[in-house]
Legacy VTK file of the C-alpha trace (Angstrom):
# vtk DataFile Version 3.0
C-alpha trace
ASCII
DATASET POLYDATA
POINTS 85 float
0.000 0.000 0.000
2.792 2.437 0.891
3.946 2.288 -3.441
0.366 3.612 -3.962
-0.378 6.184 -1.331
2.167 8.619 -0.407
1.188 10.224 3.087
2.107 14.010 3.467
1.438 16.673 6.270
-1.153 19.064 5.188
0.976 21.985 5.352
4.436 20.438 3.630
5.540 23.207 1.761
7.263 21.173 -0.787
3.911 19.324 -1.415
3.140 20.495 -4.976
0.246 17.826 -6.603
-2.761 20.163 -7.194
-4.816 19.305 -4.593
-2.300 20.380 -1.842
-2.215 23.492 -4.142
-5.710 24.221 -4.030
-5.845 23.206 -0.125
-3.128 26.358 -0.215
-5.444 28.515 -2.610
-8.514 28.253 -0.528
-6.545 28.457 2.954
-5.468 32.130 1.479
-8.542 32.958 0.242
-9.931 32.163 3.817
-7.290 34.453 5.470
-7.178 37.100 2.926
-4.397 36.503 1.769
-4.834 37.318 -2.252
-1.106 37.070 -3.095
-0.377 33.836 -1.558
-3.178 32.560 -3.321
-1.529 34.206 -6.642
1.365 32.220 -5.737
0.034 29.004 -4.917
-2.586 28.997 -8.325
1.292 30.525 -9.831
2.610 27.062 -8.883
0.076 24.765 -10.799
0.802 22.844 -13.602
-0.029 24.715 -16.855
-3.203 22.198 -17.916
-4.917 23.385 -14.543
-3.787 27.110 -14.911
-5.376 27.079 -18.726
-8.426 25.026 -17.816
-8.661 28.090 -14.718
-7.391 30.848 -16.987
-10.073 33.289 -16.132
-10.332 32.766 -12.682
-7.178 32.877 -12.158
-6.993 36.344 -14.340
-9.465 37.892 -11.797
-7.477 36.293 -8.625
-4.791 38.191 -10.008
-6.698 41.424 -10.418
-7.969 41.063 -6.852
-4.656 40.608 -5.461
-3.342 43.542 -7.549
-6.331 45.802 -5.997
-5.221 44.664 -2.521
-2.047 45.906 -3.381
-3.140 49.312 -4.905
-5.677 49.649 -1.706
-2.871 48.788 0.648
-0.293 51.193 -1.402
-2.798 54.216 -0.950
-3.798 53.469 3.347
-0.143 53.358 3.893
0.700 56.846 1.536
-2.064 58.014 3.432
-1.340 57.422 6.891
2.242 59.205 5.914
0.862 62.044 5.189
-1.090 61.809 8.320
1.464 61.042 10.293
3.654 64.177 8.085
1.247 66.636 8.582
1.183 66.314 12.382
4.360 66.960 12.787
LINES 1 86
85 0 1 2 3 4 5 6 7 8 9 10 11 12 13 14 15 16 17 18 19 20 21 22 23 24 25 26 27 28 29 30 31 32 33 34 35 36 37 38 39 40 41 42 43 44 45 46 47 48 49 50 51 52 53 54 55 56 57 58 59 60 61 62 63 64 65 66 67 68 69 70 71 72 73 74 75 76 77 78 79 80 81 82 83 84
């Protein structure tokens, strides 16, 4: 049985088949966490990123508006911080 099944912690981060990638997509989803989900769809194989082109397109758009949104707070709260001074 062990040649059939390999056994593997949840969270190994050299685990790469796609369903420990997925596990890892919807885990950042759940947190939030729009770029390691980027990174984790990023990582599978090119059949599953085609057959998931377009959500994976908008995951990438989301993640890129998290980034803008958290660009603009933190410019913001420096010229917060600046103008208190």
């Amino acid at each position: 049985l062990d040649k059939v099944v390999t056994v593997r912690a949840v969270d190994d981060p050299k685990a790469t088949d796609v369903a420990t990638l997925v596990g890892r997509i919807e885990d950042a989803l759940e947190r939030g966490a729009f770029m390691d989900a980027v990174k984790a769809w990023e990582a599978l194989p090119e059949r599953s990123r085609t057959i998931a082109s377009d959500w994976g397109a908008r995951l990438q758009q989301r993640a890129a508006a998290e980034a803008s949104a958290r660009a603009i707070f933190a410019e913001a709260l420096s010229a917060l911080e600046a103008s208190t001074r």
